[in-house]
C-alpha positions as CSV (number, residue, x, y, z in Angstrom):
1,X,145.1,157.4,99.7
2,X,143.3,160.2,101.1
3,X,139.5,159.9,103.4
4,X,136.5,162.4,102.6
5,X,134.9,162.8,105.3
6,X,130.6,163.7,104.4
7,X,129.3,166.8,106.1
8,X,125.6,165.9,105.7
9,X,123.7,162.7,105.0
10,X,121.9,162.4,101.5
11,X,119.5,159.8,102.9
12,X,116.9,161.4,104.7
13,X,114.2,160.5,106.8
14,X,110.1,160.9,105.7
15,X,108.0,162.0,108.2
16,X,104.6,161.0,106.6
17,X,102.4,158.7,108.1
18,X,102.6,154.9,106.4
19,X,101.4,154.9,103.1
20,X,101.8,158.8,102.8
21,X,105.4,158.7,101.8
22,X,105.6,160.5,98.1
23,X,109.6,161.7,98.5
24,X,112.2,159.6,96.6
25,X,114.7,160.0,99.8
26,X,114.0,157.6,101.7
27,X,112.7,156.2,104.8
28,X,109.4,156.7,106.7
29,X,110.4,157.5,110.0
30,X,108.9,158.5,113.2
31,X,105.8,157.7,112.7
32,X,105.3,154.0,110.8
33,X,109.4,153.1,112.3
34,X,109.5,150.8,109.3
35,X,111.3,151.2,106.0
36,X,108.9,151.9,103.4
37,X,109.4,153.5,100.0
38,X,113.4,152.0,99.7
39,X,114.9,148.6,99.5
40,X,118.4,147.2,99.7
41,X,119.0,147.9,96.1
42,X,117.9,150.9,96.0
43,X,119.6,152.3,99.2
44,X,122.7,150.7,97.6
45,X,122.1,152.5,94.3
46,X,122.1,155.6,96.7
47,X,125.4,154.7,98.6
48,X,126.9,154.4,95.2
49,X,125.6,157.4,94.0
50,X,126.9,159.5,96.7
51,X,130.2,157.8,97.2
52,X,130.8,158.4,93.0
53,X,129.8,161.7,93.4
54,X,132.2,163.2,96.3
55,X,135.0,160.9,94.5
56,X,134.8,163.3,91.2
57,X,134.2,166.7,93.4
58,X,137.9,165.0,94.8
59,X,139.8,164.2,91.6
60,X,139.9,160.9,92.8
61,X,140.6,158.0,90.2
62,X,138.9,155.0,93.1
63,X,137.0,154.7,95.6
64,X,138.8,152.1,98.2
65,X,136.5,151.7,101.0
66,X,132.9,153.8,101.8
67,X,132.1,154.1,105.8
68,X,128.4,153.5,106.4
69,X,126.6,154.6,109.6
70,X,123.0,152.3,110.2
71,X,120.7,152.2,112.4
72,X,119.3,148.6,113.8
73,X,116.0,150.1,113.4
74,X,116.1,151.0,109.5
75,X,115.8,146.9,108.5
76,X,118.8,146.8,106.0
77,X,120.5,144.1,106.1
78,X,124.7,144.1,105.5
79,X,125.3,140.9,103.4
80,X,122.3,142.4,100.9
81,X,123.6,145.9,100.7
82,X,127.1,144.3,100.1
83,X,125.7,142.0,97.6
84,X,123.9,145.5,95.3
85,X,127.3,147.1,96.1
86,X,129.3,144.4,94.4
87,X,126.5,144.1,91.5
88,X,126.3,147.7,90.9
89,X,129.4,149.3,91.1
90,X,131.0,146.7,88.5
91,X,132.6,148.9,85.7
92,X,132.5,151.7,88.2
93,X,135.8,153.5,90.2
94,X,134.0,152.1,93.1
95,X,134.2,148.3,91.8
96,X,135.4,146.4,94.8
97,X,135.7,148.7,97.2
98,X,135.4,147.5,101.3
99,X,132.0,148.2,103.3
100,X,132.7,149.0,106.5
101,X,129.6,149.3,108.7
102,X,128.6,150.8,111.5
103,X,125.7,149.4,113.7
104,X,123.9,152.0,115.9
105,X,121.7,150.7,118.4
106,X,118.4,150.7,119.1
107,X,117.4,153.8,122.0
108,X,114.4,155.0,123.2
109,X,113.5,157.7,125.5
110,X,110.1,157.0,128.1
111,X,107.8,159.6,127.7
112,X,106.1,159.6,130.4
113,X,109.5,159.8,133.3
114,X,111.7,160.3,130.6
115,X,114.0,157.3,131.2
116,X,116.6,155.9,128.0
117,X,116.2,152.1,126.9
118,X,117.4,149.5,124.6
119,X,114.0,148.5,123.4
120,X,113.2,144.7,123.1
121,X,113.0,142.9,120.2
122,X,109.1,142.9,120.5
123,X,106.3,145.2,118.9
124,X,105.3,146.4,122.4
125,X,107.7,149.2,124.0
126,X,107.8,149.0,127.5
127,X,109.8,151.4,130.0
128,X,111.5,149.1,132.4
129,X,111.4,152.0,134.9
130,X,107.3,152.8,135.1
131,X,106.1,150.9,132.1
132,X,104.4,153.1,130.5
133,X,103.7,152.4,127.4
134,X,106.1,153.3,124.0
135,X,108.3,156.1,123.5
136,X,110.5,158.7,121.6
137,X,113.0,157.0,119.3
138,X,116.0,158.5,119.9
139,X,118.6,156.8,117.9
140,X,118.9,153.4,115.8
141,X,117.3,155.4,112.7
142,X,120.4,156.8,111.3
143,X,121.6,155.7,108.0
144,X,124.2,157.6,106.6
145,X,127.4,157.3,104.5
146,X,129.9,158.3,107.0
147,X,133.4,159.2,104.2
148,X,135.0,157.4,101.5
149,X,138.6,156.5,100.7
150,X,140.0,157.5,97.3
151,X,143.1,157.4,95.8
């Protein structure tokens, strides 16, 4: 059993406004903070496609397990990506190989005195040191396959 560890994601952020997205790859970031050109199943189909990928650049014969790094803020959900996993990857050297995900929180930075916050589960962004109004989203975007364990 050996682990690949992935230098860079594949999944990348688009910084169009809403509605403005025209890449493939993947999620509209900053400015709309809402997925918008990817689903679950597609996202999956991504996962899959990455993991299969490094496992041939490897020699490897199966894929065991695939870390995944996302973000609260990206919307995907765990039991749906694990549901496309085990759909898609049937016939494949990834067929039933473990998820293992990790959940990054939420952050965002005040821009007015610069303060770091867990932001509430509301549409309005509020600094709980000046409350001023919004901020820079500083992490809970990520969404990234982490490595893979082959054999």
């Amino acid at each position: 059993m050996r682990l690949i560890r992935l230098r860079t994601a594949d999944i990348r952020y688009c910084n169009r406004p809403r509605g403005k997205c025209q890449t493939r790859i993947w999620l509209c970031g900053p400015l709309c903070g809402i997925m918008f050109s990817m689903h679950e199943m597609a996202v999956t189909q991504s996962i899959l496609d990455i993991a299969l990928r490094h496992a041939e650049q490897a020699g490897a014969r199966r894929i065991l397990a695939i870390d995944l790094i996302i973000g609260d803020l990206t919307g995907f959900v765990d039991d749906s990506i694990q549901f496309y996993f085990d759909f898609l990857s049937q016939d494949t050297p990834a067929q039933g190989a473990q998820l293992r995900f990790k959940r990054i929180a939420a952050r965002v930075r005040c821009p007015q005195c610069g303060a770091e916050y867990a932001p509430p589960n509301t549409r309005l962004w509020t600094c709980p040191q000046c409350d001023a109004l919004g901020g820079e989203i500083i992490a809970g975007r990520e969404f990234s396959v982490a490595s893979i364990e082959v054999e």
